[in-house]
N, C-alpha and C positions, 0 to 999 in steps of 0.2 A: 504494500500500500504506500502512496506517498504521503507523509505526514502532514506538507505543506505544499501549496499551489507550486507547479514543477513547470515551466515554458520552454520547449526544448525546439529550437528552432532548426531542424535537420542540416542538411548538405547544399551547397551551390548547385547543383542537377537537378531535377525529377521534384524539387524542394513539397515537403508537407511539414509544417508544425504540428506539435501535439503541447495541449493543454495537462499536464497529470496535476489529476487530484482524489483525494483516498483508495478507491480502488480501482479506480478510472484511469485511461487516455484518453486523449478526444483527439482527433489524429483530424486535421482540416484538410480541404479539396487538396488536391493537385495546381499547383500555383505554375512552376513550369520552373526555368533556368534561369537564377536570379544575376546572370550575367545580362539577361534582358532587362531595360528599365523598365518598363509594362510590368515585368513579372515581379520585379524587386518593390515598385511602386504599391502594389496589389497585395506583395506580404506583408510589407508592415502597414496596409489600413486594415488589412485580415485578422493581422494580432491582436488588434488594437479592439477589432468587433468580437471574436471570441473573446476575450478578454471579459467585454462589455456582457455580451452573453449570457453568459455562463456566472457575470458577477463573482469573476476572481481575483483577488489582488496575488501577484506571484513573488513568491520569495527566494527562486532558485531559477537562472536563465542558465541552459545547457546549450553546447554549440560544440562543433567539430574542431580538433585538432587545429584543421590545416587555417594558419594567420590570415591568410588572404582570403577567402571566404564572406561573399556581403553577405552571409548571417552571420559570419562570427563579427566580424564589425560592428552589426549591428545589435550585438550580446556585448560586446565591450560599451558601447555609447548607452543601451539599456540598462545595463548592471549601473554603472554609474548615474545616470538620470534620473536614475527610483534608490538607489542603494541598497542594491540586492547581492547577494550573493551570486559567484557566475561561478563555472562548473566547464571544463574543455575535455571531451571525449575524442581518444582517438576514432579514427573512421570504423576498422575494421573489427574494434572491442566491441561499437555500437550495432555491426552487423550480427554479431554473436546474440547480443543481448535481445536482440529484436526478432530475431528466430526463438530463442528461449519464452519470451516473454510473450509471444504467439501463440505456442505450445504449452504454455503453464508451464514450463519448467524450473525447477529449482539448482538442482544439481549440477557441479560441473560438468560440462560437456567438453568435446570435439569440437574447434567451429573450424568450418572449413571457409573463408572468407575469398570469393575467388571474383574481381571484378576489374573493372579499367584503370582507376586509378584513387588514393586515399594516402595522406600524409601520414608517415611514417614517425615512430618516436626518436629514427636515427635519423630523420630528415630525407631519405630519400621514397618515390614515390611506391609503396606497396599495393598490393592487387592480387597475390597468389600465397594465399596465408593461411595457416593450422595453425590453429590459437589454442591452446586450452584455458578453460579459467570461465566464469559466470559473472554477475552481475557488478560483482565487488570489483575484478581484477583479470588479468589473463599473461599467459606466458605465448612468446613466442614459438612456437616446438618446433616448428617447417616452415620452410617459404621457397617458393621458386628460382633462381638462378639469378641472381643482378645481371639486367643488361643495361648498357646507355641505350637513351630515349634522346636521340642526337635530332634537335630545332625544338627538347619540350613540348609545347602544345601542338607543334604541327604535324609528329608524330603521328598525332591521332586521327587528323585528316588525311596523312599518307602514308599508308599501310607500307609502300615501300621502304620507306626509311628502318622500320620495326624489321623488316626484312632482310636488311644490312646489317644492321645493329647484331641481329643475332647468327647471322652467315662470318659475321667479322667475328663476333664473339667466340666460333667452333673454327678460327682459323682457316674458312674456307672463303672462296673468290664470289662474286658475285652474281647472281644468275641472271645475264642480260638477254629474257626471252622475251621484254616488254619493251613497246615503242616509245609507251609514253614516259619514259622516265630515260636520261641520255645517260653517257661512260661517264659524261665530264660532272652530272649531278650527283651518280655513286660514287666518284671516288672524291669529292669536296665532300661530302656527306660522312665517308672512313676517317678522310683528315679530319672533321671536325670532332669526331667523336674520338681518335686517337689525344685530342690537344684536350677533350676534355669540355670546349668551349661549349655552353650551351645544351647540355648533353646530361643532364642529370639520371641518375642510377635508377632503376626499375624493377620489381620482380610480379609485375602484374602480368596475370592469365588473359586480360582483355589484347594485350600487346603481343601476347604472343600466339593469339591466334586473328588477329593482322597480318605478323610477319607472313605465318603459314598460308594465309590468304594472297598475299601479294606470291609470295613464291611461288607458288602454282599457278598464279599469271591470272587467279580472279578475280582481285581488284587490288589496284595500287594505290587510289585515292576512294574516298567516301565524301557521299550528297550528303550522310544525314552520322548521327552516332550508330555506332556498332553495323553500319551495314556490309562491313565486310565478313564480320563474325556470325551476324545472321545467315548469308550468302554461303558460310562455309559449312555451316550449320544445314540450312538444306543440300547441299551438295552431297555430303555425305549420307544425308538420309534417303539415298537414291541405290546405295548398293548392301549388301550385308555380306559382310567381312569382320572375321574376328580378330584380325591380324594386328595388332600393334607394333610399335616403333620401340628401339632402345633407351633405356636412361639408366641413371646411378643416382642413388641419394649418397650424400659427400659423408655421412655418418652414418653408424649401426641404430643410434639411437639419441634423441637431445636432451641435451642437459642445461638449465636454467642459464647460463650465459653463453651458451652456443648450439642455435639451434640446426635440425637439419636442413640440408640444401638440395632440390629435385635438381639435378644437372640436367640441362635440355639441349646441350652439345652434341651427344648423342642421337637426339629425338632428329635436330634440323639436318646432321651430318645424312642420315637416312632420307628428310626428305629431301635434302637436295640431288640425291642419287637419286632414287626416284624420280623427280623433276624430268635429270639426265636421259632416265631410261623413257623419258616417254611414261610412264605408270599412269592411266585415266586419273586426273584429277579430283576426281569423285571417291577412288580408292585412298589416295592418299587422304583426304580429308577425311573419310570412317575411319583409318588408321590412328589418325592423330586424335580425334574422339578418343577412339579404344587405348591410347597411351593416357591419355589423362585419365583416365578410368583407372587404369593400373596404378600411377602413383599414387592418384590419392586413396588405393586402396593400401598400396604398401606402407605409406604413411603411418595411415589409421590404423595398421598391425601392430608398427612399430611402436606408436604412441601408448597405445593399450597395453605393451609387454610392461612400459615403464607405468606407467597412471593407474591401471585397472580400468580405465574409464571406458563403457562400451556404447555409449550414446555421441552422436553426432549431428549438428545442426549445419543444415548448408546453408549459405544465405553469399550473397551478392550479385549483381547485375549478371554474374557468367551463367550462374542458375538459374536463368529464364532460357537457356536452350536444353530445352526438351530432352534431349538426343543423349548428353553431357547428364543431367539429373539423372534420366530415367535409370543410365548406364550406372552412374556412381551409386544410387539407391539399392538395385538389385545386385550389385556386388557384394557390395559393403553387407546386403540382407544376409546373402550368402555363408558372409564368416561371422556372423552371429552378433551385427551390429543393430542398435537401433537408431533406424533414422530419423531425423525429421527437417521439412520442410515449410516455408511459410505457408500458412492457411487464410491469415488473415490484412494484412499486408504486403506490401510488392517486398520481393528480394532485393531489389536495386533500391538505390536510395532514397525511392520515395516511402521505407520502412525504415529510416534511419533514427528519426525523432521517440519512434516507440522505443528502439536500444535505448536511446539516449536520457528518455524518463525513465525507462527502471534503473539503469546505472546511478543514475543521480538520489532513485529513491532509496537504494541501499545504500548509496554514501552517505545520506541524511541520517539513516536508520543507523547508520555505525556512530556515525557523530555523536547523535542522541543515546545511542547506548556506551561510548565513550565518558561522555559527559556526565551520565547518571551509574557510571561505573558496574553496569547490568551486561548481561552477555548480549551480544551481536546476532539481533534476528534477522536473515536473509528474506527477504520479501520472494513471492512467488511473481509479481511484477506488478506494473499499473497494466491491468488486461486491457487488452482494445472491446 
């Protein structure tokens, strides 16, 4: 439960606030991309009407991580305006918690956090994460491979660049089967990311099925978000092949200041052979499904030999392909996991505010039971 009015203003994407109070969320429309003014405009007269509403005064503003954020801006100018209390959740703790808190769950889980992109607590940008930990708190246990994201944001509109990034990363040349993109722009593009310039570090899943998108000559640029990952997503739901790609986790097993690392050196070394040989496009892309399937099955072995924990919550933007869940769900059923997925809000960031008010309401709950020297009740969440 939240003890006191909770205002948790989600992510720059997909944006939804949510209102927590007692046993409640109150999760608002879909606002849109608060990088748009329209949309930015329309959150805060929106806060301002639920607020009114609902007749709450709040005493706790929660917001994401990442600084640059016009919500979290607008949590720093709010906390000071009223004198509230402000509260910064990283991105991918709050995916955790927002699958948990869908599900009623209390207990630590698995979170498998697999999405485009979310400020990391080492600063660089995460996206392919196994978290363990609940409402209170979370460890890092896995994450995907660091590659440079060479031009930052425009990585994401050119799926080739992700393509380079990680062909440079496995030491291998570039695959110049695309018109649209020239020698002289791939190889400015290695030099940039060799110097470093502009090129910040990544281990997001949205990125790297871009790269694989662009490698196989589906698309090199995107009209809209995710439409290459979409695109690869139906492509391979076009053949049925059990066949998976190579990889290494860089550890047996993680441990609280170093956790494991899925190498995907392997995975691209493969598809760019493939590529080579001519392989239907459509094969390769079920393949590389059915590898991400595998690790985050081996993962979740692994984590479990260490934790006992046999519950797993998927949650981020990569979890709205079908293809990718359906696969991870009935594996993981397989070796005797339980899964869960969102029911009640979206995976991608427009469920990020509901993480964000349970977190906040156990940290409330710990405070208060700090302060009155009583033991620490974990909350089951502010339910939606």
């Amino acid at each position: 439960s939240c003890p006191q009015t909770i205002l948790a203003v989600g992510g720059q994407l997909k944006n939804v606030f949510a209102l927590g109070r007692g046993q409640q969320a109150l999760p608002s429309h879909h606002l849109g991309d608060l990088d748009q003014l329209d949309a930015y405009q329309a959150f805060e007269r929106d806060v301002e009407l639920y607020a009114s509403l609902f007749e709450s005064k709040t005493a706790v503003i929660v917001h994401d991580l990442h600084p640059d954020y016009a919500s979290t801006h607008f949590a720093r100018q709010h906390a000071v305006a009223h004198q509230i209390r402000r509260l910064a959740v990283q991105h991918h703790h709050a995916h955790l918690a927002s699958c948990m808190a869908d599900n009623g769950l209390i207990e630590p889980v698995i979170g498998i956090a697999f999405d485009g992109t979310g400020f990391g607590t080492d600063g660089a940008i995460w996206g392919g994460e196994f978290l363990v930990g609940d409402y209170e708190g979370f460890t890092r246990a896995a994450h995907l491979r660091y590659v440079r994201m060479p031009g930052g944001e425009k990585a994401i509109d050119q799926p080739w660049r992700m393509a380079e990034a990680y062909l440079a990363d496995a030491g291998l040349p570039s695959l110049e089967h695309s018109h649209e993109v020239s020698t002289e722009q791939r190889s400015t593009i290695r030099q940039l990311m060799q110097r470093g310039f502009n090129s910040p570090w990544t281990s997001s899943a949205g990125r790297l099925f871009d790269a694989v998108a662009a490698m196989i000559g589906l698309r090199q640029q995107v009209s809209f978000e995710s439409q290459a990952a979409m695109e690869l997503e139906w492509l391979a739901a076009e053949v049925d092949d059990d066949s998976s790609y190579p990889f290494t986790l860089e550890s047996e097993a993680f441990e609280r200041e170093r956790p494991m690392v899925g190498d995907t050196r392997p995975l691209i070394a493969e598809v760019a052979e493939a590529v080579r040989r001519a392989t239907p496009a459509a094969v390769i892309a079920r393949r590389f499904h059915n590898t991400l399937v595998e690790v985050i099955s081996q993962v979740c072995q692994r984590i479990r030999t260490t934790t006992g924990i046999e519950t797993v919550a998927l949650s981020g933007g990569v979890f709205q392909n079908a293809l990718l869940a359906s696969g991870v769900r009935a594996r993981l059923a397989e070796q005797g996991f339980c899964v869960y997925t969102h029911e009640q809000v979206p995976a991608n960031d427009g469920g990020l505010s509901l993480g964000q008010s349970a977190i906040a309401a156990a940290t409330m709950h710990r405070d208060r039971a700090c302060d009155h020297a009583e033991p620490t009740v974990v909350p089951t969440s502010c339910e939606a």
